[in-house]
N, C-alpha and C positions, 0 to 999 in steps of 0.2 A: 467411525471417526469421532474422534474428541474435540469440539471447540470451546477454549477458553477465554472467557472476553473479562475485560476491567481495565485497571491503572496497574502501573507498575505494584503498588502493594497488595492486591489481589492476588498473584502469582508466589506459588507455593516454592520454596525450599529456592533449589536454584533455576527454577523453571524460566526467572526472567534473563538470567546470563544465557540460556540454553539460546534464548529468541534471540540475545544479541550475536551470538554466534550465528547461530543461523542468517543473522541477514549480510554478515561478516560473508560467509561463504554465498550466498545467491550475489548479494550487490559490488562486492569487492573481488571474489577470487573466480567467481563464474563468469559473470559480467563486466568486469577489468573496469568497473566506476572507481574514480578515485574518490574519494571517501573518506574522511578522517578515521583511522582506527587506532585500538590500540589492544595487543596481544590477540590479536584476532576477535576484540570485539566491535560491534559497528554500532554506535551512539552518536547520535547527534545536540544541537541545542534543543531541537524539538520533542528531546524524551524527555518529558518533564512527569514530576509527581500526579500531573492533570491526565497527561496524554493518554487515550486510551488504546489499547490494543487488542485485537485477535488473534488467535493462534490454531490452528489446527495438526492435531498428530492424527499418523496413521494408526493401524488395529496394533499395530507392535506397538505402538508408541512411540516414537518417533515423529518429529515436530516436521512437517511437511507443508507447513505455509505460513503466515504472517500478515498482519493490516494493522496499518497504524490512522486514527483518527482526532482529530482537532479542529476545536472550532473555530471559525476562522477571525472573533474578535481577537482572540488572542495570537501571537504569535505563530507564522504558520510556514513549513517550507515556500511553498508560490509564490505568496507575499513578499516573505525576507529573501530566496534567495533566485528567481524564475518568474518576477512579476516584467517580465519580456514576451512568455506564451501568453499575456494575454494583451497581444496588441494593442497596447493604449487604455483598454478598457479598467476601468475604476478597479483595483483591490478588492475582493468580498471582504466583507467584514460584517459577518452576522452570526449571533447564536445559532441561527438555525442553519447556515450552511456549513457543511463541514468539508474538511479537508481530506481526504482519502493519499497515503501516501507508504512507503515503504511495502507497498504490497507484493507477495512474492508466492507463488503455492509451486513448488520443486518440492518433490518425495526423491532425496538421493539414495535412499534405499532398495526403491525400485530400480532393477534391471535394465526396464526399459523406458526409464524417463530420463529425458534433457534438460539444460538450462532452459533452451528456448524451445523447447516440447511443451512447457507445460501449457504455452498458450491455447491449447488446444484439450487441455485436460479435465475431465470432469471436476475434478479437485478444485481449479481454478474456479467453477462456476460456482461450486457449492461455497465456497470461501466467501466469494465477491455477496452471494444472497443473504450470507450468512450476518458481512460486513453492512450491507444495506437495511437489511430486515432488526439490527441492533443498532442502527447509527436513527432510521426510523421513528423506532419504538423511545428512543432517548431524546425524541425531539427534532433531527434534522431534517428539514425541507427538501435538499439539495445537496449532492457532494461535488466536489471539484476534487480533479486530480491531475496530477505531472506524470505522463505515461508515456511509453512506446506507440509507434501506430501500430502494430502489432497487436497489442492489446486493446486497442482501440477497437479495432475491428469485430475483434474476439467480442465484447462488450456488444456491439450492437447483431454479431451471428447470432448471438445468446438471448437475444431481446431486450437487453438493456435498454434504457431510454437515454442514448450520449448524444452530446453534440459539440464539436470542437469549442472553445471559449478562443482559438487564435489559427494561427497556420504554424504547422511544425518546423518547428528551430532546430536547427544542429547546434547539438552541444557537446563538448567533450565528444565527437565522432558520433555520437548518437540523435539519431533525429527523433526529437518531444515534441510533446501536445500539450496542450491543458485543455482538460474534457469537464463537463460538466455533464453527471451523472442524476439523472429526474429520478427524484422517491414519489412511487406511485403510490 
């Protein structure tokens, strides 16, 4: 497995449209989010020049997962658009914690994997280590994230270190969290 981490100008040729597609298909066509897109790309306000991202392909090649990370002084999904999961509690707002978000690890190449299979995927874990062990090393504390409980779960089967920051809200038919992820 290949993973590539940086900013948007780190990513080679058209590797970073490929990511935005790909989260076009996991968050908008798989997952039925509605989502701002256009031509089947999925961009938000928080893909900026700064934002950092991970990506992992399979042995073919093929791009089979995604994390997107931000710190949360600046501009962050939860903040701006889901500062509801965290019941009352204060905004983060720190260099060191970061924001963990658009994260997705679906291999549609494989046979036998699902949208909602992968929470259960090796792939998913290696992503998520991969996503901690580089948000870590760059300086974060702590990550916070807007998640399924699903994933939640998955997160602490795995040995993560999560802890709700709220109680899950439905939203758009999907019931979220905001997790707060301990960098050991």
């Amino acid at each position: 497995m290949d993973v590539i981490r940086g900013v948007r100008s780190d990513f080679k040729g058209s590797d970073f449209l490929r990511l935005a597609a790909y989260r076009h298909k996991v968050f908008v066509e798989t997952l039925g989010w509605h989502l701002h897109s256009l031509e089947d790309i999925e961009l938000d306000q928080f893909d900026r020049a700064d934002t950092i991202y991970l990506t992992i392909k399979n042995a073919a090649g093929h791009l089979c997962g995604c994390a997107r990370l931000l710190p949360t002084n600046l501009p962050y999904l939860l903040g701006e658009v889901f500062p509801e999961l965290l019941n009352g509690q204060a905004i983060p707002s720190s260099p060191d914690i970061w924001e963990l978000s658009r994260f997705a690890a679906v291999d549609f190449t494989s046979p036998t994997q699902s949208a909602y299979g992968q929470l259960s995927a090796p792939l998913t874990i290696k992503l998520l280590h991969e996503t901690i062990d580089y948000a870590a090393q760059n300086g974060a504390k702590r990550l916070i994230a807007v998640t399924v409980i699903g994933a939640e779960r998955l997160m602490r089967k795995a040995g993560f270190h999560v802890h709700r920051a709220g109680p899950p809200i439905l939203i758009d038919g999907h019931p979220l969290v905001a997790c707060w992820i301990e960098i050991t």
